[in-house]
C-alpha atoms as one frame of an Amber mdcrd trajectory, in Angstrom:
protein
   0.000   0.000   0.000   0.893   3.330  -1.093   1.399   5.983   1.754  -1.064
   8.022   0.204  -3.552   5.084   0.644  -2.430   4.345   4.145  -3.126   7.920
   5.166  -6.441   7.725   3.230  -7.414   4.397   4.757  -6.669   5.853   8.705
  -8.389   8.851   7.917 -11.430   6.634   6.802 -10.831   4.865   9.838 -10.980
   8.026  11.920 -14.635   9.429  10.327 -16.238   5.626  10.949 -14.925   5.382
  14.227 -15.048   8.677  16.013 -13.183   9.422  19.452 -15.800   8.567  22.198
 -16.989  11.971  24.275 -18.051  12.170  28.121 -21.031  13.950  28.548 -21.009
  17.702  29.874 -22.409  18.096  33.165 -21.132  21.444  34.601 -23.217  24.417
  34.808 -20.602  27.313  33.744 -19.932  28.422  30.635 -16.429  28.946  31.882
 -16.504  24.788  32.578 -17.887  23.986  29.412 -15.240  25.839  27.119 -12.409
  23.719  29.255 -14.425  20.251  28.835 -14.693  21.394  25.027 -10.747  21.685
  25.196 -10.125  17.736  25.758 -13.370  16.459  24.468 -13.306  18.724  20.846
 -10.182  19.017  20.085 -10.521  19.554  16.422 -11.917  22.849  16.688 -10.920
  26.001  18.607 -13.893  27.381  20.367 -13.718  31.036  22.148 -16.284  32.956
  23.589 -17.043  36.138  22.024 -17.743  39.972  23.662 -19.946  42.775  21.767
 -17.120  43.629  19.950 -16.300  40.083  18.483 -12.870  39.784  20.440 -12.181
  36.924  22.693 -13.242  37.160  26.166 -10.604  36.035  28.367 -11.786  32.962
  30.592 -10.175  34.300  33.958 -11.195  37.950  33.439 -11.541  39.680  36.771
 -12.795  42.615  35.183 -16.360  41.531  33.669 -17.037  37.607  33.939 -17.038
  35.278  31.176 -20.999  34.877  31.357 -21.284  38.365  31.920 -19.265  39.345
  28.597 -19.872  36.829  25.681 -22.419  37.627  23.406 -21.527  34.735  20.834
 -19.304  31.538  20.400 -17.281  31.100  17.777 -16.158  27.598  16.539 -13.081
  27.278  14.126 -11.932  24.243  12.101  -8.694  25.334  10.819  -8.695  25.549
   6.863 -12.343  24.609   6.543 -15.184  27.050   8.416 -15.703  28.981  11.187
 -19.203  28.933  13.043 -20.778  31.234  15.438 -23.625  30.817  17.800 -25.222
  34.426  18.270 -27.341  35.499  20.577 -26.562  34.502  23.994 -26.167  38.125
  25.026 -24.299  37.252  28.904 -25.417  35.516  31.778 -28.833  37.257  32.314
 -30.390  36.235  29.125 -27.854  32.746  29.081 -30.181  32.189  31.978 -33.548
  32.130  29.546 -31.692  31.511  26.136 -33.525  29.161  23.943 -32.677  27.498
  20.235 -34.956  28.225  17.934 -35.918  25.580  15.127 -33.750  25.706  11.714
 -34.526  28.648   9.802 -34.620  28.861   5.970 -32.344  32.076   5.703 -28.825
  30.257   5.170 -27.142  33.712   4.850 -27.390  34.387   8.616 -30.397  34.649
  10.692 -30.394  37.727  13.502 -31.105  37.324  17.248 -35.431  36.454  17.252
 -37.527  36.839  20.034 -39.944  34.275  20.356 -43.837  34.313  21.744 -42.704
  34.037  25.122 -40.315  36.896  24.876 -37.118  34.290  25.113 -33.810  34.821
  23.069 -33.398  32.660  20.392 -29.836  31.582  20.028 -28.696  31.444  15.821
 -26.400  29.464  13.695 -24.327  30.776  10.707 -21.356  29.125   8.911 -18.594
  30.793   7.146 -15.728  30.003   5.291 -12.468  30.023   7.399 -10.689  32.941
   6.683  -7.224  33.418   4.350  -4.039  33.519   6.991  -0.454  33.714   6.707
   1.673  35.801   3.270  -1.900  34.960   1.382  -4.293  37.286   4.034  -0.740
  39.818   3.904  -1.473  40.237   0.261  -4.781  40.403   0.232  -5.020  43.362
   3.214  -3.619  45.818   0.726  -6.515  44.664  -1.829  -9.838  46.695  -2.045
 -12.582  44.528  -0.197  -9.465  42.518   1.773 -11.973  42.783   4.724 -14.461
  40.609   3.253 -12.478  38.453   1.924 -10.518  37.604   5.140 -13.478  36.870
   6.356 -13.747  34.260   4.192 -15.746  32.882   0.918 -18.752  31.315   1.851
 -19.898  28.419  -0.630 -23.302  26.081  -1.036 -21.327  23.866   1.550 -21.324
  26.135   3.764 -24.612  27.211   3.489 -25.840  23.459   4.103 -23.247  23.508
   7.105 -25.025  26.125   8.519 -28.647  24.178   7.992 -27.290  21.530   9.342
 -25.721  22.514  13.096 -28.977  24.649  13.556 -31.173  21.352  13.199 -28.197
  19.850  15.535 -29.281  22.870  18.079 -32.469  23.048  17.608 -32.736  18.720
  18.461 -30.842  19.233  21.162 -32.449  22.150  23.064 -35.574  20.214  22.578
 -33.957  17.096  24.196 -33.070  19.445  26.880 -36.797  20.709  27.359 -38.402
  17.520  27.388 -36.035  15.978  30.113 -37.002  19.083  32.334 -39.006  18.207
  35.322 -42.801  20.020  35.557 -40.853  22.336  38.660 -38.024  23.157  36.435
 -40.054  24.226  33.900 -42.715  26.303  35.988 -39.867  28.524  37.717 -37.220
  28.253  34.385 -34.656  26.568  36.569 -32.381  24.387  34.858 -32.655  26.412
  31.201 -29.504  27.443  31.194 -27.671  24.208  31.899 -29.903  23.101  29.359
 -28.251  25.229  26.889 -25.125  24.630  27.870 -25.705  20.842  26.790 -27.060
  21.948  23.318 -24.173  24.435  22.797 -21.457  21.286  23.928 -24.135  19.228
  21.384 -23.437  21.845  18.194 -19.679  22.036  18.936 -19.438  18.039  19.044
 -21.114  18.058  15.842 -18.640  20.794  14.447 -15.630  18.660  15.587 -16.601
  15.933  13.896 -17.228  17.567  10.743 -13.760  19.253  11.001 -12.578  17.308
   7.790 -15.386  17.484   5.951 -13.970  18.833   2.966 -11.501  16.500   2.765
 -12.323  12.891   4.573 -13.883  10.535   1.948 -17.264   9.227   3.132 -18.018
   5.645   3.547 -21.734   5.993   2.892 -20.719   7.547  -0.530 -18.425   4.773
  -1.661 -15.093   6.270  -0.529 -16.117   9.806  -2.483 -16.049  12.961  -0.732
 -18.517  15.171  -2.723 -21.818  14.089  -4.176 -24.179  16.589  -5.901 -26.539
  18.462  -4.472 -29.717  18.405  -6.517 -30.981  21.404  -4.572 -28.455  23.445
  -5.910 -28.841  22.316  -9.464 -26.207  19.175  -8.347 -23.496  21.667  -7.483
 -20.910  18.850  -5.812 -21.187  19.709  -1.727 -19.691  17.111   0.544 -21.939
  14.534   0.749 -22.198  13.839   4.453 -24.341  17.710   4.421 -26.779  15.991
   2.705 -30.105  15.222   4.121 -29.487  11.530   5.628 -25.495  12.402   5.903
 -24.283  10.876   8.724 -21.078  13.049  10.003
């Protein structure tokens, strides 16, 4: 065997037989960025202030809780995700996820009926770095672009981890005891388990650009016939299994 084919056969290996994850069971968000650490370690996730710069976790200045209004999830060389809306620990403390929403360009911070924050999902490309994002700063538009090009993949990325948090928050409600629920004690642990849910899902989807996919006979991209069969990676498909 060819190295090529041995690292293609291990990486196979890796996608059908994922590392095993213990559960989160803190109730910090502080906690559940260090359990991400060891039990994502794929991705880099930070939590995010107003201004979209990383909140340090030991701040003694303004608290972690207190100071992130998003999450942002990065899989080096493939996308970065953010989950919006969790606007610091008062509203973490009623924060709900909505269900998946059709806008795949980025949907805004919703209030529902009951007046609770609805948390959002959006997907981007992951940004140029190194002499590449140098050149490209002293281009016209170099802002945009180091933001990233977002693609149909991404798009389905995003559709994707906001059916992830929108399953999981509902998991969360229906395992609520009738006293939880009356007094809204235990929502935001709750949402801490979704979040932990979305950034598994993320981490396991790290190489999904370039990890072939057993369901699609060794292939990595299949079309999508949604997109008039522009080739996507086939495990964002409906049915995928990442």
């Amino acid at each position: 065997m060819t190295a090529s084919g041995a690292v293609a056969l291990e990486t196979k290996r890796r996608r059908v037989c994922p590392p095993s994850r213990v559960p989160f069971e803190g109730e910090t968000l502080a906690a559940l960025l260090e359990h991400l650490e060891r039990d994502a370690p794929c991705v880099r996730v930070e939590a995010l202030d107003a201004l979209g710069a990383p909140v340090p976790r030991d701040s003694k200045e303004t608290p972690l809780e207190d100071a992130a209004e998003s999450i942002r999830v990065t899989a080096e060389g493939a996308f970065v995700a953010r989950i919006e809306g969790l606007g610091g620990a008062a509203r973490l403390e009623t924060l709900m996820a909505g269900p998946p929403v059709d806008d795949v360009n980025g949907a805004k911070t919703k209030q529902t009926e009951t007046g609770w924050s609805v948390a959002s999902v959006v997907v981007s490309a992951s940004p140029v770095t190194g002499e590449d994002d140098k050149a490209e700063g002293e281009k016209p538009n170099a802002h945009r672009h180091a933001h990233g090009r977002a693609s149909r993949a991404h798009e389905l990325l995003s559709l994707r981890a906001r059916e992830v948090l929108a399953a999981a928050a509902n998991e969360g409600d229906e395992t609520k005891t009738k006293e939880n629920k009356a007094d809204g004690s235990g929502a935001k642990k709750n949402v801490l388990a979704a979040i932990y849910a979305l950034v598994s899902f993320f981490d396991n989807l790290h190489d999904v650009f370039t990890a072939p996919d057993p369901s699609n006979f060794g292939r990595i991209f299949a079309p999508d016939l949604n997109a008039g069969g522009t080739l996507v990676p086939s495990r964002l498909l409906v049915g995928a299994n990442p």
